[in-house]
C-alpha positions in Angstrom: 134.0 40.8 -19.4 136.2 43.3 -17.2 136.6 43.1 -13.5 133.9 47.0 -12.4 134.0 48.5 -8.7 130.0 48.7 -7.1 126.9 48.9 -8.8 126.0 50.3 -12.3 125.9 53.8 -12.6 123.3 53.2 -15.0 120.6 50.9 -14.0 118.4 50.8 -17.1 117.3 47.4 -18.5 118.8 45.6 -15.5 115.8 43.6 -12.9 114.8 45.2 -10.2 115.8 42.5 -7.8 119.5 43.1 -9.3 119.5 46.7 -8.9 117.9 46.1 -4.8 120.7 43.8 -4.6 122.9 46.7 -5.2 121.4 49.0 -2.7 121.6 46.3 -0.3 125.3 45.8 0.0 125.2 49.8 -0.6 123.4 50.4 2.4 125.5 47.8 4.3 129.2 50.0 3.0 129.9 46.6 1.3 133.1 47.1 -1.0 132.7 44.8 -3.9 133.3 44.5 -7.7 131.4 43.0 -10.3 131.6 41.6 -13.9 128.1 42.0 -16.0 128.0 38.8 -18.6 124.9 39.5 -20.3 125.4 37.5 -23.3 127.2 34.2 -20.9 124.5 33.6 -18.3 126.3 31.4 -15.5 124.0 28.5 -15.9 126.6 26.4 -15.4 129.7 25.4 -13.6 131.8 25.5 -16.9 130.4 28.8 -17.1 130.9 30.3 -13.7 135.0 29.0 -14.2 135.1 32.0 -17.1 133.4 34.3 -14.3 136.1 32.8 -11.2 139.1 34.2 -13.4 137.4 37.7 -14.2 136.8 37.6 -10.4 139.6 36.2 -9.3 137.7 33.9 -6.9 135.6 31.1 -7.0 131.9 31.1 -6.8 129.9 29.0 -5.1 127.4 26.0 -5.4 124.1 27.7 -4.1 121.7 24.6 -3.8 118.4 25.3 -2.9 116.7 22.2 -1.2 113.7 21.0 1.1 112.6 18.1 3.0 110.6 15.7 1.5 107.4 16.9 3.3 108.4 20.3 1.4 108.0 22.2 4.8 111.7 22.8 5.4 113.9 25.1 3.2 117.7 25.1 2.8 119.9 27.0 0.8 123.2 25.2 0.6 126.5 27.3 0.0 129.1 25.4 -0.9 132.5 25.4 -3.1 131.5 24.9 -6.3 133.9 22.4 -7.3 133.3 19.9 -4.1 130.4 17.1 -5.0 127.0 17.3 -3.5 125.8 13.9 -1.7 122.3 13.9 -0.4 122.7 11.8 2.6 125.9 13.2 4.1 124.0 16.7 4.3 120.4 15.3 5.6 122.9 13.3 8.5 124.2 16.7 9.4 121.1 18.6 9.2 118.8 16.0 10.9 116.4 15.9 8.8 114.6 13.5 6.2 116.0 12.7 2.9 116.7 16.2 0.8 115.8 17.1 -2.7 115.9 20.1 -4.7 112.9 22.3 -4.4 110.5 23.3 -6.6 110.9 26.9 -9.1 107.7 28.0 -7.5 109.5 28.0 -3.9 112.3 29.9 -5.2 110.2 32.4 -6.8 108.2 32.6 -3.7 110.9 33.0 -1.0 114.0 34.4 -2.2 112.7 35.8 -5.8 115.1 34.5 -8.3 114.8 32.0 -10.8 117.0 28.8 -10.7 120.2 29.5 -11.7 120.5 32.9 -10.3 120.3 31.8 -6.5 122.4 33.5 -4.3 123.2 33.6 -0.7 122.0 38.0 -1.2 118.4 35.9 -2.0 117.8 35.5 1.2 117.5 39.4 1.6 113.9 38.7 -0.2 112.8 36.0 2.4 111.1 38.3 4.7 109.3 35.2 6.5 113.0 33.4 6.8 111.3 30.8 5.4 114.8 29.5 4.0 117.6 28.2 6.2 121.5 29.2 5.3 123.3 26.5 5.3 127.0 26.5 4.6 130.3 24.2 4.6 133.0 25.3 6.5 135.0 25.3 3.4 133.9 28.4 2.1 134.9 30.2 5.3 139.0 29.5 4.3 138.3 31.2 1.4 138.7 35.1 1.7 136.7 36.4 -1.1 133.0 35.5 -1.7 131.6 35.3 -5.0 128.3 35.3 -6.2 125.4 36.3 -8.1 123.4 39.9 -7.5 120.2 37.7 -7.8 120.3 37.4 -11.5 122.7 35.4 -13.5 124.4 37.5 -15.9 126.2 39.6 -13.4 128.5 38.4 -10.9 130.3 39.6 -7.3 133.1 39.1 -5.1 133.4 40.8 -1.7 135.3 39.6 1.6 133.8 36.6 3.3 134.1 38.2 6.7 131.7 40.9 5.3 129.1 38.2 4.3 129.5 36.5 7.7 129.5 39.3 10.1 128.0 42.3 7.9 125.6 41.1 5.6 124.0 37.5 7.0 123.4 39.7 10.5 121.8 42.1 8.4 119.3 40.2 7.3 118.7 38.6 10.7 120.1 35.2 9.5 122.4 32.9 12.0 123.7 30.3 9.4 123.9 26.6 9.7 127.6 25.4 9.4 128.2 21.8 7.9 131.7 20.2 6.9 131.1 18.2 3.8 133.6 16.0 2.5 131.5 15.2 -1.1 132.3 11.2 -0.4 
């Protein structure tokens, strides 16, 4: 894996939602690099470490959760090495008790597949069907990482260009929580 400025020059065998991805940021005069992992799909945390050094940055959690009626959507952005708890985000959200949601919402809103969500998913939820949520942590940090909507390639860009370039683009006012993960 070696550290690659912008998108593939050549886009052939790579999913279409990766390659819009691409032309996304592109259209947005996003500067970012990228590391394609093809045969290491970040499934994982363990994995994604690997992908941080390449990067030089750490990616985030990217949780994607609803209410227990299954009428609310979140996408939780997070540090990837700070614990999840349940019932400290609910409190801060008020709303009832969170869960993950289901594949077939993920595939229906932000058109990924789990372990390729991705705050640039939310560039596929037309309806803003999904919520952003993210902890304040993140925002100390001054690159972003993530995936291009598919896990074998990964990004890092300035965090100021995902808050004030690219969520605005995509009409999306996030939802800022501090977690503690006690």
């Amino acid at each position: 894996m070696k550290l690659l400025k912008g998108a593939p020059e050549n886009t052939e065998g790579r999913e279409e939602r990766e390659v819009r991805t691409y032309a996304f940021l592109d259209s947005l005069h996003i500067a970012y690099e990228r590391t394609d992992h093809p045969d290491m799909p970040a499934t994982s945390m363990e994995v994604c470490a690997v992908v941080d050094q390449i990067l030089n940055v750490r990616i985030c959690k990217n949780l994607f959760l609803c209410n227990r009626q299954e009428t609310d959507f979140y996408l939780l952005i997070m540090p990837g090495d700070k614990p999840f708890r349940t019932k400290e985000l609910s409190k801060q959200l008020n709303t009832s008790r969170l869960s993950f949601a289901k594949e077939e919402y993920m595939e229906q809103f932000l058109d990924v597949h789990p372990g390729s969500v991705s705050v640039l998913a939310l560039m596929n939820d037309k309806n803003h069907r999904v919520k952003a949520v993210i902890d304040e942590d993140v925002l100390k940090e001054e690159m972003f990482g993530c995936h291009p909507c598919v896990n074998t390639s990964s990004l890092r860009f300035r965090t100021s260009d995902l808050i004030n370039v690219i969520l605005p683009a995509m009409n999306i006012t996030p939802v800022y929580v501090k977690l503690t993960g006690e």
